[in-house]
C-alpha positions in Angstrom: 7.1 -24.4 5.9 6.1 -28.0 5.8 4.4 -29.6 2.4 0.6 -28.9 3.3 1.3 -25.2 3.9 0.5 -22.6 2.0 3.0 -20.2 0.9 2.3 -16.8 3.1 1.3 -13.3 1.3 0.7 -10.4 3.5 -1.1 -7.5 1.7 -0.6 -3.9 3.5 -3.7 -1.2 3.0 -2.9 2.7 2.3 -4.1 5.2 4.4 -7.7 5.1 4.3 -8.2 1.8 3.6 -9.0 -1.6 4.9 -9.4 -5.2 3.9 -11.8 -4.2 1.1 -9.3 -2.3 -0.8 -7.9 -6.5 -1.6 -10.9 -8.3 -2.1 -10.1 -9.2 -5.9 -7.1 -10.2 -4.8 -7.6 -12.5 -1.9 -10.2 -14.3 -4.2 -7.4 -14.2 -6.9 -4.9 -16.0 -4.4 -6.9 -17.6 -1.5 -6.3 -21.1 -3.1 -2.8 -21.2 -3.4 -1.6 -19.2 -0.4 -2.1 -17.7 3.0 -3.5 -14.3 2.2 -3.0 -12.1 5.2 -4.4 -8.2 5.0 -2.5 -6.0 7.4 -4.4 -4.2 9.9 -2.8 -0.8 11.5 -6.0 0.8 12.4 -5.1 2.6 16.3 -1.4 2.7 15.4 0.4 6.1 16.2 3.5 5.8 14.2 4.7 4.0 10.6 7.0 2.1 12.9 4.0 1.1 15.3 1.5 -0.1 12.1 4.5 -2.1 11.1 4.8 -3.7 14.7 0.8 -4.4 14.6 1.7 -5.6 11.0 4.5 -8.4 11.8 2.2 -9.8 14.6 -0.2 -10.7 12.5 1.9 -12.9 10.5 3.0 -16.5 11.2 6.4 -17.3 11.9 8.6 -18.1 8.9 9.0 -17.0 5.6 6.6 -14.8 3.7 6.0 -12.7 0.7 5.1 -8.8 1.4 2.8 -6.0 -0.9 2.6 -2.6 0.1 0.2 -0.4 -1.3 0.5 3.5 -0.7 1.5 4.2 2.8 1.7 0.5 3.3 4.9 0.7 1.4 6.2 2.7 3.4 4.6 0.1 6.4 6.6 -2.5 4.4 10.0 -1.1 4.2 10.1 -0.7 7.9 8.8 -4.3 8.5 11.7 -5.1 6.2 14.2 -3.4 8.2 12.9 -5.7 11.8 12.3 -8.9 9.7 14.6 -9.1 6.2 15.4 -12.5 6.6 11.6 -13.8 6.6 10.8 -12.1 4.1 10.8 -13.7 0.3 9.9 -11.0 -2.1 8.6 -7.2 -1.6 5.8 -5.7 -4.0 5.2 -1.9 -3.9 2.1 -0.6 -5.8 0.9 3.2 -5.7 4.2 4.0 -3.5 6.8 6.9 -2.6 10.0 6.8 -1.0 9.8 10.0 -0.1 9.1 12.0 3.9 6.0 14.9 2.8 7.0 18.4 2.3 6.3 21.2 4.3 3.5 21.9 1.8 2.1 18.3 2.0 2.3 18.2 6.1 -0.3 21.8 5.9 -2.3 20.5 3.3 -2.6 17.4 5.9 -2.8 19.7 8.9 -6.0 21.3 7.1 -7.8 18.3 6.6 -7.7 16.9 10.1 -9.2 20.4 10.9 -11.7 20.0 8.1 -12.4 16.2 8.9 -13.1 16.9 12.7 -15.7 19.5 11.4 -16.9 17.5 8.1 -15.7 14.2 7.7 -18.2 13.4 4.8 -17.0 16.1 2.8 -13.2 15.3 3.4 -14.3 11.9 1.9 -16.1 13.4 -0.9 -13.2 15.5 -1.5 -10.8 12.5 -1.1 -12.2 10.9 -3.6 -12.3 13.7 -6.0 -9.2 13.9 -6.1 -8.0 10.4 -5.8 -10.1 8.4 -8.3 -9.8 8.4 -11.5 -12.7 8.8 -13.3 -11.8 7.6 -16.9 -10.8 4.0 -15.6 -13.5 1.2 -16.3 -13.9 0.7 -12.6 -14.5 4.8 -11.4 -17.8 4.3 -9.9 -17.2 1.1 -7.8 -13.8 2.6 -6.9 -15.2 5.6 -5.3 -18.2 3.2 -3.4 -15.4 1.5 -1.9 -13.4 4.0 -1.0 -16.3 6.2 0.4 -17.5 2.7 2.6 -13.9 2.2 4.3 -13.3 5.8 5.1 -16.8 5.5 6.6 -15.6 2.1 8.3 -12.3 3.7 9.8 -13.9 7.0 11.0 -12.6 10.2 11.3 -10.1 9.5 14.7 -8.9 6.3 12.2 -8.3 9.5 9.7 -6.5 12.0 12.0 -4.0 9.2 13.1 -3.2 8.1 10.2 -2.7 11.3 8.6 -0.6 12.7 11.7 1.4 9.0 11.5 2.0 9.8 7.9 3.5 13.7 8.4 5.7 11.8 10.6 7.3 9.0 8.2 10.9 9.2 7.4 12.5 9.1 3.8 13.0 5.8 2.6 15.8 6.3 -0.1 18.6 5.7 1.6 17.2 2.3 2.6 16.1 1.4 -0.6 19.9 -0.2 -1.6 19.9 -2.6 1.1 16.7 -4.4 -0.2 18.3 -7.8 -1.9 14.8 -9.9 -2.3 13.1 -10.0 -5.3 11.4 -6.9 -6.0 8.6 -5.7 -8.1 6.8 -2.2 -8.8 3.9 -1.1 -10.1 1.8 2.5 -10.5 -1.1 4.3 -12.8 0.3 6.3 -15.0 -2.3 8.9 -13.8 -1.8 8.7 -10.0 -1.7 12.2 -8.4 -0.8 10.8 -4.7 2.2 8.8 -5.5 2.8 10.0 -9.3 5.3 7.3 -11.8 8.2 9.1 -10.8 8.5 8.3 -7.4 8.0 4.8 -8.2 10.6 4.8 -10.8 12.8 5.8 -8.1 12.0 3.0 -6.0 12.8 0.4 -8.7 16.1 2.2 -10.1 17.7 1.8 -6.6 16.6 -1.7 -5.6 19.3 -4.0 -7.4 16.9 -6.1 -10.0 13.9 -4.2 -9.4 11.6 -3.6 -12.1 9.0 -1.0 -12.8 5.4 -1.5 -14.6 2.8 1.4 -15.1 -0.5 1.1 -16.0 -1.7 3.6 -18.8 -5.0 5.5 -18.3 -4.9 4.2 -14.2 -4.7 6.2 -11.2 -3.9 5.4 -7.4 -6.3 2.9 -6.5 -5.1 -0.3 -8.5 -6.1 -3.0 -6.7 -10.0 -1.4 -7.1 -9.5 0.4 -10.3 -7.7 -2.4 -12.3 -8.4 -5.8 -10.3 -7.1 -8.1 -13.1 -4.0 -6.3 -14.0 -3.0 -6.6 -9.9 -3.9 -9.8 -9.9 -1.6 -10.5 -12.9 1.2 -8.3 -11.4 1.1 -10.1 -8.3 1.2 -13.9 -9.7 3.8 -13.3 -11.8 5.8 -11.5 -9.1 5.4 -14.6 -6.5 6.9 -16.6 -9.7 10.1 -14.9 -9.0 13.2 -17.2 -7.1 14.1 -16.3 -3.8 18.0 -15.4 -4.1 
C-alpha cells in the first residue's frame, strides 16, 4: 500500500442481506479507508461466496468483518488468503454446521418461501428483530427492503448454501491476526454463546456483547458497531 491509499475494509452481509445492512458504517469509515461490501448474491456454496468475495477485493493487505453467515464467508476467505489479511471481526456469528433440526426448519421455509415469500419475510422478521432496541422499526424496514431486493431464488440459495456449511471450530486455533467479537445479548440466530466460543479459541481474541440487542447490530445499534469497529482497526498487526 503506497502513502495515498486507503487502508482496505471489506464488510461481509448475512444471509438475507445486502449492502444496506452497512450503510452506518460505510459513512462511519468512507473517509479513512476503502470500504468494500461483499457481494455473494448467485453463489451456490460458502466456499463459492467466499470466491465471489476475494475478487472483489484489491490486491494486498486488508482488514475483514463478517456478519452472520458472512463469518462463516470470512473464515473460509481466511483459509485461501491469511497472509493478506490484517485483522478479522465477527459480529452476530457461529462456529457451528446447523443441526438436523435447523436444516428442516430451513427445508420448510424454502417450501413456504416458493409459495409465500412475503410472509417468510414477515416471519423473518418476527423472529429476528428485536423489538425493544431503539432502532426496531427501521431495522425491520430494512430488512423487509433487502429480502425484497434479493428475491426468493436469492433466498432458497442461500439457505440451501447455508445447510451445507462446515463447522468452523477446528479452524478457529489457526487464526493469529488480530481478532475481535461482538453479539446482542438477545440474538436468537447466533445466541452469546456461540460467539463466546469463537473468541475463547482464537489466541487474543476478545468478546463484547451488547445488553438489550439482538441479531441485527449494524441496523439495530449503528453507533456501538461503528465504535466496535474503529477501535478494532486500532489494533497492531502481529
Amino acid at each position: 500500500m503506497t502513502t495515498d491509499q486507503k487502508p482496505v475494509v471489506v464488510l461481509i452481509p448475512g444471509m438475507g442481506n445486502n449492502a444496506r445492512l452497512w450503510s452506518a458504517q460505510v459513512d462511519e469509515l468512507s473517509d479513512d479507508y476503502e470500504v468494500i461490501v461483499g457481494d455473494y448474491a448467485g453463489a451456490e456454496s460458502i466456499v463459492e461466496m467466499a470466491d465471489r468475495v476475494l475478487l472483489q477485493v484489491p490486491e494486498g493487505f486488508f482488514s475483514l468483518v463478517g456478519f452472520s453467515l458472512g463469518g462463516y464467508i470470512a473464515m473460509n476467505i481466511f483459509g485461501h488468503a491469511r497472509e493478506r489479511i490484517d485483522r478479522l471481526a465477527f459480529i452476530s456469528s457461529s462456529p457451528y454446521a446447523d443441526s438436523e433440526q435447523a436444516i428442516q426448519q430451513r427445508e420448510f421455509l424454502i417450501g413456504k418461501a416458493l409459495q409465500d415469500y412475503d410472509a417468510v419475510l414477515e416471519d423473518i422478521g418476527n423472529f429476528v428483530v428485536f423489538r425493544g432496541g431503539p432502532h426496531a422499526e427501521h431495522t425491520w424496514e430494512i430488512l423487509t427492503i433487502m429480502g425484497q431486493e434479493l428475491g426468493v431464488e436469492e433466498f432458497c440459495r442461500q439457505q440451501r448454501a447455508t445447510m451445507m456449511r462446515l463447522d468452523c471450530r477446528k479452524q478457529l486455533d489457526s487464526i493469529h491476526c488480530p481478532v475481535r467479537v461482538l453479539c446482542g445479548q438477545e440474538d436468537p440466530v447466533t445466541p452469546v454463546s456461540g460467539n463466546r466460543f469463537i473468541a475463547d479459541n482464537i489466541r487474543g481474541a476478545s468478546l463484547q456483547v451488547l445488553e438489550d440487542s439482538g441479531h441485527l447490530l449494524p441496523l439495530e445499534r449503528p453507533a456501538e458497531v461503528n465504535g466496535f469497529l474503529r477501535d478494532w482497526l486500532q489494533l497492531a498487526v502481529r
